[in-house]
BAVO-456038 format. One record per atom (N, C-alpha, C): residue number from 0; x, y, z negated; atom name. Coordinates in steps of 0.05 Angstrom, whole numbers, plus 5000, padded with zeros to 4 digits. Layout:
<rs>
R  pos     x     y     z  site
R  NUM     X     Y     Z    CA
...
</rs>
This chain:
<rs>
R  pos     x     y     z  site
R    0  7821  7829  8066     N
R    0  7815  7853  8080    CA
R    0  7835  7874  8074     C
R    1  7845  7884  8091     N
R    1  7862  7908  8088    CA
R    1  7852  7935  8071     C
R    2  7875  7953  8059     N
R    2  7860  7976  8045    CA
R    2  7848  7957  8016     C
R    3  7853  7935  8005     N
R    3  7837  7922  7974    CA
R    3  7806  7928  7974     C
R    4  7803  7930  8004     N
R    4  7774  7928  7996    CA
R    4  7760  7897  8001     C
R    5  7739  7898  7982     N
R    5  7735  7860  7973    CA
R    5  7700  7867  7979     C
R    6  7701  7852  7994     N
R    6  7660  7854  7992    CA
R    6  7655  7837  7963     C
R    7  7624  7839  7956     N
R    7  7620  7835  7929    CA
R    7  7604  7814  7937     C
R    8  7594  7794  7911     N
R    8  7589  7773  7920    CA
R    8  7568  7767  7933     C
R    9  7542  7791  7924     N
R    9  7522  7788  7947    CA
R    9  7526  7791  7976     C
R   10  7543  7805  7982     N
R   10  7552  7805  8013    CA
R   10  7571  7781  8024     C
R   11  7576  7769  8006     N
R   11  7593  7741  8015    CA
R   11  7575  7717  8012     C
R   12  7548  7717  7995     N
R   12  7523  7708  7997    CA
R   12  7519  7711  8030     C
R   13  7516  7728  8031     N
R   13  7493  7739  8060    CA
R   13  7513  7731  8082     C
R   14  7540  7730  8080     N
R   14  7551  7725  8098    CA
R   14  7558  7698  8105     C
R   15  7568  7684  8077     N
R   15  7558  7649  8084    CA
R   15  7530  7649  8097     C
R   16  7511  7652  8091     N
R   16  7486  7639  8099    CA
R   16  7488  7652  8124     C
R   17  7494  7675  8141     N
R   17  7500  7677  8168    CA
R   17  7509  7659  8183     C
R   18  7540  7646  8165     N
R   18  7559  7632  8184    CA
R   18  7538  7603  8187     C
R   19  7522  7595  8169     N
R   19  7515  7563  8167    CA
R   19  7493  7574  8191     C
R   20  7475  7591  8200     N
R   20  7455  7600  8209    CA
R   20  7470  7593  8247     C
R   21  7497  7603  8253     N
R   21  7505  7599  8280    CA
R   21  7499  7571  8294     C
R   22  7492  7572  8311     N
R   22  7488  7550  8333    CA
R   22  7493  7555  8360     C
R   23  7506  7532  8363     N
R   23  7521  7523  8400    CA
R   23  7496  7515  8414     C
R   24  7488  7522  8431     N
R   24  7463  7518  8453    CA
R   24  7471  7518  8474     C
R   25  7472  7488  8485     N
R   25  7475  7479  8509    CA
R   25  7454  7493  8533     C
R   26  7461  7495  8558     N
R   26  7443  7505  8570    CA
R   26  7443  7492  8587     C
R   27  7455  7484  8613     N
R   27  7445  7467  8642    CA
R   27  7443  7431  8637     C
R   28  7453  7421  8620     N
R   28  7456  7399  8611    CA
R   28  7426  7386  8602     C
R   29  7410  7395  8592     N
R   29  7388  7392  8570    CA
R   29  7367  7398  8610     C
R   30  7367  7416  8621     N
R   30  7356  7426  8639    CA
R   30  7356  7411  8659     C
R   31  7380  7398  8672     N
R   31  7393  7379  8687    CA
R   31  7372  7340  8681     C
R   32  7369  7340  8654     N
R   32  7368  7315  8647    CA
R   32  7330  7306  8647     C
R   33  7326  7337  8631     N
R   33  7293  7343  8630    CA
R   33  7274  7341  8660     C
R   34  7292  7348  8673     N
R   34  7273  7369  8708    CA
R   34  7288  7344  8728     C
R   35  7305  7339  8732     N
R   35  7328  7330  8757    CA
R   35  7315  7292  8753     C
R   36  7333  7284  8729     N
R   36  7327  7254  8741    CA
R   36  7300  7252  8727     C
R   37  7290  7249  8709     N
R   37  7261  7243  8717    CA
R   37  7245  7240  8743     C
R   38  7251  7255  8759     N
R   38  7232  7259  8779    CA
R   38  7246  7243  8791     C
R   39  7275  7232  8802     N
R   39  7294  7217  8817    CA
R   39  7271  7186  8799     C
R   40  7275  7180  8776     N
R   40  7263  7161  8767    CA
R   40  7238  7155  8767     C
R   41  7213  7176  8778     N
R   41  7194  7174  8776    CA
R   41  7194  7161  8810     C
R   42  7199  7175  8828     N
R   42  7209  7170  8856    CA
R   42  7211  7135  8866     C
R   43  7232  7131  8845     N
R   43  7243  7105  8850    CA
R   43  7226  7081  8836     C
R   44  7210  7086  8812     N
R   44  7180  7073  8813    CA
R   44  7163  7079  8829     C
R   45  7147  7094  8840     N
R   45  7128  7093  8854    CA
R   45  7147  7079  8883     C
R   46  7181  7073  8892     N
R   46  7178  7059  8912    CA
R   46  7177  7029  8896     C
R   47  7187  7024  8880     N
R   47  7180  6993  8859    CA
R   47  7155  6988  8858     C
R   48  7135  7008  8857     N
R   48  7105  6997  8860    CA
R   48  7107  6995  8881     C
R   49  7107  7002  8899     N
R   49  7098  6997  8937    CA
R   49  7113  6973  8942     C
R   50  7131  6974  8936     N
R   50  7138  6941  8943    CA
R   50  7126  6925  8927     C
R   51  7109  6925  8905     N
R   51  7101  6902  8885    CA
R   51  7068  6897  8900     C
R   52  7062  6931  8909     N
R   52  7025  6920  8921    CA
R   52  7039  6917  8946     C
R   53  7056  6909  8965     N
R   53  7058  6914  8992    CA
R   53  7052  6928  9007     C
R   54  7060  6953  9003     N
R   54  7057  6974  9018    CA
R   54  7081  6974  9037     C
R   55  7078  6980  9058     N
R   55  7091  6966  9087    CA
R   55  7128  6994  9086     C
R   56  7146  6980  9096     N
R   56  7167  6990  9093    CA
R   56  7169  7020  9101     C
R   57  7157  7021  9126     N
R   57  7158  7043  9135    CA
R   57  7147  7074  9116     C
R   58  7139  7062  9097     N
R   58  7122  7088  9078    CA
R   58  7143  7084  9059     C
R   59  7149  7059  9054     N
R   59  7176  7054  9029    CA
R   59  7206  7073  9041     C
R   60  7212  7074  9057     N
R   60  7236  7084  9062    CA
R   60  7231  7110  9059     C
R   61  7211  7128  9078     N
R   61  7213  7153  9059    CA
R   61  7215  7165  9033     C
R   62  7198  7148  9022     N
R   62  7194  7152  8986    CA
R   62  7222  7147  8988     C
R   63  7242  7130  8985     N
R   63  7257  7125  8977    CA
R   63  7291  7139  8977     C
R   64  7286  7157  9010     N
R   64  7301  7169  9023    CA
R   64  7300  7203  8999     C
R   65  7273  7202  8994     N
R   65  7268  7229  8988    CA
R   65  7275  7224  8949     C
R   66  7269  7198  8939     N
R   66  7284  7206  8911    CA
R   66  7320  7196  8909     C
R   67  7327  7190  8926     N
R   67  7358  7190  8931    CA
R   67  7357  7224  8937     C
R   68  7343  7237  8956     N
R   68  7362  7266  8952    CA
R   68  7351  7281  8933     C
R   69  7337  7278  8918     N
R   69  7327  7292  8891    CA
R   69  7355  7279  8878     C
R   70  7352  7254  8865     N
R   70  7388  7245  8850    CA
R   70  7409  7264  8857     C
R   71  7419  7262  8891     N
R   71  7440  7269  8896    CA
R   71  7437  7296  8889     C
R   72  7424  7310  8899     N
R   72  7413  7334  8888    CA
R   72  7425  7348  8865     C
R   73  7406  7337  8842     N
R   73  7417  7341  8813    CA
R   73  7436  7335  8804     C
R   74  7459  7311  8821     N
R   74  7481  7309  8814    CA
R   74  7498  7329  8829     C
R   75  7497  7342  8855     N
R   75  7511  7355  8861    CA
R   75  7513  7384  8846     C
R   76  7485  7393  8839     N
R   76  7486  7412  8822    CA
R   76  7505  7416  8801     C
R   77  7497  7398  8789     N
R   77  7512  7382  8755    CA
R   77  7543  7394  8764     C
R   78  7553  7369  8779     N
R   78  7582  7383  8785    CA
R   78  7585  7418  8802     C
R   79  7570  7425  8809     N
R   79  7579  7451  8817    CA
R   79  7580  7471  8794     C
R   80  7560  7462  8768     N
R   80  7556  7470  8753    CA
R   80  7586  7471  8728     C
R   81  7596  7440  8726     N
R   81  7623  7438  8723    CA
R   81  7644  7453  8729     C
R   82  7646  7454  8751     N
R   82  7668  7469  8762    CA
R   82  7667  7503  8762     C
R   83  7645  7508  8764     N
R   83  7643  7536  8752    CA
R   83  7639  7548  8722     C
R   84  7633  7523  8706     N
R   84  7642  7523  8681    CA
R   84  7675  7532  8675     C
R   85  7686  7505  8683     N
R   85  7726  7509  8681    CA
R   85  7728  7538  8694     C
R   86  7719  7553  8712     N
R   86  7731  7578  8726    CA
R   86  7719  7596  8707     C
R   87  7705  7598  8693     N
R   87  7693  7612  8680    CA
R   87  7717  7615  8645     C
R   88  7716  7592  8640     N
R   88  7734  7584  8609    CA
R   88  7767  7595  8626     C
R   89  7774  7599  8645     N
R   89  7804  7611  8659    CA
R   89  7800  7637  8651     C
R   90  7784  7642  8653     N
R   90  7771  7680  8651    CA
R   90  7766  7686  8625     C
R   91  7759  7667  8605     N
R   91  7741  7677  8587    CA
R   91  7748  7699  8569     C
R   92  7725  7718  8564     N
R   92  7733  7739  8545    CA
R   92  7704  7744  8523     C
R   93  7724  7744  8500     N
R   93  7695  7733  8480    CA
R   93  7674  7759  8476     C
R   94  7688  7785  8482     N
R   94  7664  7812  8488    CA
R   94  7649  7801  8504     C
R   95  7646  7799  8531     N
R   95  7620  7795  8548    CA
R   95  7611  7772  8535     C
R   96  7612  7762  8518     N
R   96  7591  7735  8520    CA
R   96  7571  7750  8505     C
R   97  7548  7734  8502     N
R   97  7517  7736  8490    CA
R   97  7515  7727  8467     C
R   98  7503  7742  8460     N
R   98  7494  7740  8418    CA
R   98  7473  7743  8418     C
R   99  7460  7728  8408     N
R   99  7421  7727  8403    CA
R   99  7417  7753  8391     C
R  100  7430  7754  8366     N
R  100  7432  7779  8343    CA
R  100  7455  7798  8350     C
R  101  7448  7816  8363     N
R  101  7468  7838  8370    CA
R  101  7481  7838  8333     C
R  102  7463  7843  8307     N
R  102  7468  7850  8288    CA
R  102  7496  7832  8278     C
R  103  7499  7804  8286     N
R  103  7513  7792  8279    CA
R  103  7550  7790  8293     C
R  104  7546  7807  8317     N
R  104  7569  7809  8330    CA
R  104  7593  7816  8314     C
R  105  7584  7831  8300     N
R  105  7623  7836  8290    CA
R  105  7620  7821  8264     C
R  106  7599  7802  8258     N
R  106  7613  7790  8234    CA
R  106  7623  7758  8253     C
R  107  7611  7751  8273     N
R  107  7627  7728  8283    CA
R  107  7658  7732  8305     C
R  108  7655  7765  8304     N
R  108  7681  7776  8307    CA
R  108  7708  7778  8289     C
R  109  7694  7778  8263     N
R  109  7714  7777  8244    CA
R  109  7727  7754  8230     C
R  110  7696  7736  8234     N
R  110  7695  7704  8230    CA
R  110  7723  7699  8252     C
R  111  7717  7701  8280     N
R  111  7739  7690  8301    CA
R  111  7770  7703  8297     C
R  112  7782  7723  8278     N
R  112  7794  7740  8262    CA
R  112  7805  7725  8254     C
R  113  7784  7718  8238     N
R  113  7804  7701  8216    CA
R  113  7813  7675  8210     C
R  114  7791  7660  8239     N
R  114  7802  7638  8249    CA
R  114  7840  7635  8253     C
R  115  7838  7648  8266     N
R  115  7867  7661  8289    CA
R  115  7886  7661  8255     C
R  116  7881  7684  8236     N
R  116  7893  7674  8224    CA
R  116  7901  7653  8201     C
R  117  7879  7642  8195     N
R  117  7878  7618  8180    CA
R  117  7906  7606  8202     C
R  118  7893  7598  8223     N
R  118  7913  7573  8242    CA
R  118  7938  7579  8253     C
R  119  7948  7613  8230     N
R  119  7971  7627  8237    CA
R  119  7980  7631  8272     C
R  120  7965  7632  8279     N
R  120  7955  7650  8307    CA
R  120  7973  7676  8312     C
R  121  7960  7683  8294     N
R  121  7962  7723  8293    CA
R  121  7970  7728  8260     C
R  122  7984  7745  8260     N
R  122  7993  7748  8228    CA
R  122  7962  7751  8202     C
R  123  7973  7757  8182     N
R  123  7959  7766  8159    CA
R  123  7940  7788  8159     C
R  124  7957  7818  8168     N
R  124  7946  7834  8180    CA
R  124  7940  7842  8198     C
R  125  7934  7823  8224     N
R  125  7931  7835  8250    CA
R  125  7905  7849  8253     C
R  126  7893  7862  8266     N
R  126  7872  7873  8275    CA
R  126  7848  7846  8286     C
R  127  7825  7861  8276     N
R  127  7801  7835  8299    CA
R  127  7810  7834  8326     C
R  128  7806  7862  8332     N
R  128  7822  7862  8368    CA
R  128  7848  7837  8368     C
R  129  7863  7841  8354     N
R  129  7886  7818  8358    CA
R  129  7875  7786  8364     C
R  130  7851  7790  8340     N
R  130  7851  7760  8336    CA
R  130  7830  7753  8359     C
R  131  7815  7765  8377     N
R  131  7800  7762  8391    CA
R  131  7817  7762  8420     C
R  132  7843  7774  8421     N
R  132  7850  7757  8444    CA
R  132  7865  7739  8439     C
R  133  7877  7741  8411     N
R  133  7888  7706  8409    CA
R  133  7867  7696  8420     C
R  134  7850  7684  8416     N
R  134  7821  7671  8408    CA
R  134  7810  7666  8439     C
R  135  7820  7695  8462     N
R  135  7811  7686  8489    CA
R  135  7836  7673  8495     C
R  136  7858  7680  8490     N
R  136  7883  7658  8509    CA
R  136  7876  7629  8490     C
R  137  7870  7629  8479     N
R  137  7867  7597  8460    CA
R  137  7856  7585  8478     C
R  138  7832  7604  8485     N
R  138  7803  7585  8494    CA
R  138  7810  7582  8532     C
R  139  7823  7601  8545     N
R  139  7826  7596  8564    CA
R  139  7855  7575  8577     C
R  140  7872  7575  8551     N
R  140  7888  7554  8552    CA
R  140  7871  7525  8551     C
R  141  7858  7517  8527     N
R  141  7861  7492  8526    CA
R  141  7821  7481  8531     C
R  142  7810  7499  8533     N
R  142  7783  7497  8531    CA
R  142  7787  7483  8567     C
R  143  7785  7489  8584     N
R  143  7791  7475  8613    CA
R  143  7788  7450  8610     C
R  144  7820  7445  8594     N
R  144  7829  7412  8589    CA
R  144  7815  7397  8581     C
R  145  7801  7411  8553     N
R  145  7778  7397  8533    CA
R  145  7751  7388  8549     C
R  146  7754  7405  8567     N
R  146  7720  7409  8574    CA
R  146  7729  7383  8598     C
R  147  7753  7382  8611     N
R  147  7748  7366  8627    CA
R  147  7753  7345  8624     C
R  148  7768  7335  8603     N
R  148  7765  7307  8582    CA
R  148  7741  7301  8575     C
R  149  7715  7317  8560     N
R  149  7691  7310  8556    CA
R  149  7679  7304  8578     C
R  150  7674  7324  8594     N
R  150  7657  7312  8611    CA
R  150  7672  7291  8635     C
R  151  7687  7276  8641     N
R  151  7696  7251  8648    CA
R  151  7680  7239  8638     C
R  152  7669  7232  8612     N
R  152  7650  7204  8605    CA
R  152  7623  7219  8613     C
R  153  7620  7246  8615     N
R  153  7593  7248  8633    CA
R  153  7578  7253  8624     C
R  154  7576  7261  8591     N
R  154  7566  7271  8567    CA
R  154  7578  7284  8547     C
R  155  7552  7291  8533     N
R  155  7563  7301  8510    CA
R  155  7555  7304  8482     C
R  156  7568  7297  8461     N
R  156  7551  7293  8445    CA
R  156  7555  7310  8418     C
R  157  7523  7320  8407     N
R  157  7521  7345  8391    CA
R  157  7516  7331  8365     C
R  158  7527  7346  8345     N
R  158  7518  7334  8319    CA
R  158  7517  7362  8297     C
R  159  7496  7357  8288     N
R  159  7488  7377  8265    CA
R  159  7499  7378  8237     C
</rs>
């Protein structure tokens, strides 16, 4: 910290247990998987039963018509959802995003600080402001690429 001022160790207490406390929360993915195909799969059993008691085609093709556009449906979402993801990470600026704990904003501001300079980003002494737009050209450089390498296999996978 600039100026020799050193927080003391209870505040570097409180501030580890902050950083371990952060979590990434997926949001349309979990929503997409819960609500969308279920019901595409529930669809496509009840036409698997109708063909097993013989229930005559003509009732089968609707059922069946109607959980194909529930699928297509949720998949078309999914990707619109994609793609306005990437246009979104072109733009990104880490002020407007959302913080559960307003309280915690400028310490995962200072956290992203000092990211930038750990990975010699931004000098020794640069300002948070510095390191927070390193931190948006980082993310709007290579976050796109990343995101669109992951989701090619069409998931994603979280680990604690």
């Amino acid at each position: 910290p600039s100026g020799g001022c050193r927080p003391d160790n209870r505040q570097r207490r409180e501030e580890d247990k902050k950083e371990k406390d952060i979590q990434v929360v997926p949001v349309m993915l979990p929503r997409l998987m819960f609500a969308a195909f279920p019901i595409a799969y529930i669809l496509v059993g009840i036409v698997m039963v109708a063909s097993f008691l013989d229930v005559p085609r003509d009732i089968q093709y609707p059922i069946t018509f109607v959980a194909g556009f529930v699928y297509s449906f949720a998949v078309r979402r999914w990707s619109r959802h994609k793609v306005k993801m990437q246009e979104r990470l072109k733009t990104f600026e880490v002020r407007k995003c959302s913080c559960t704990l307003e309280s915690d904003r400028e310490v995962i501001y200072a956290k992203i600080a000092d990211l930038m300079r750990v990975r010699g980003i931004i000098g020794r002494h640069a300002s948070v402001e510095e390191g927070l737009q390193a931190f948006d050209t980082m993310v709007r450089k290579q976050m796109p690429q990343a995101f669109s390498i992951i989701f090619r296999s069409g998931s994603l996978t979280y680990k604690n």
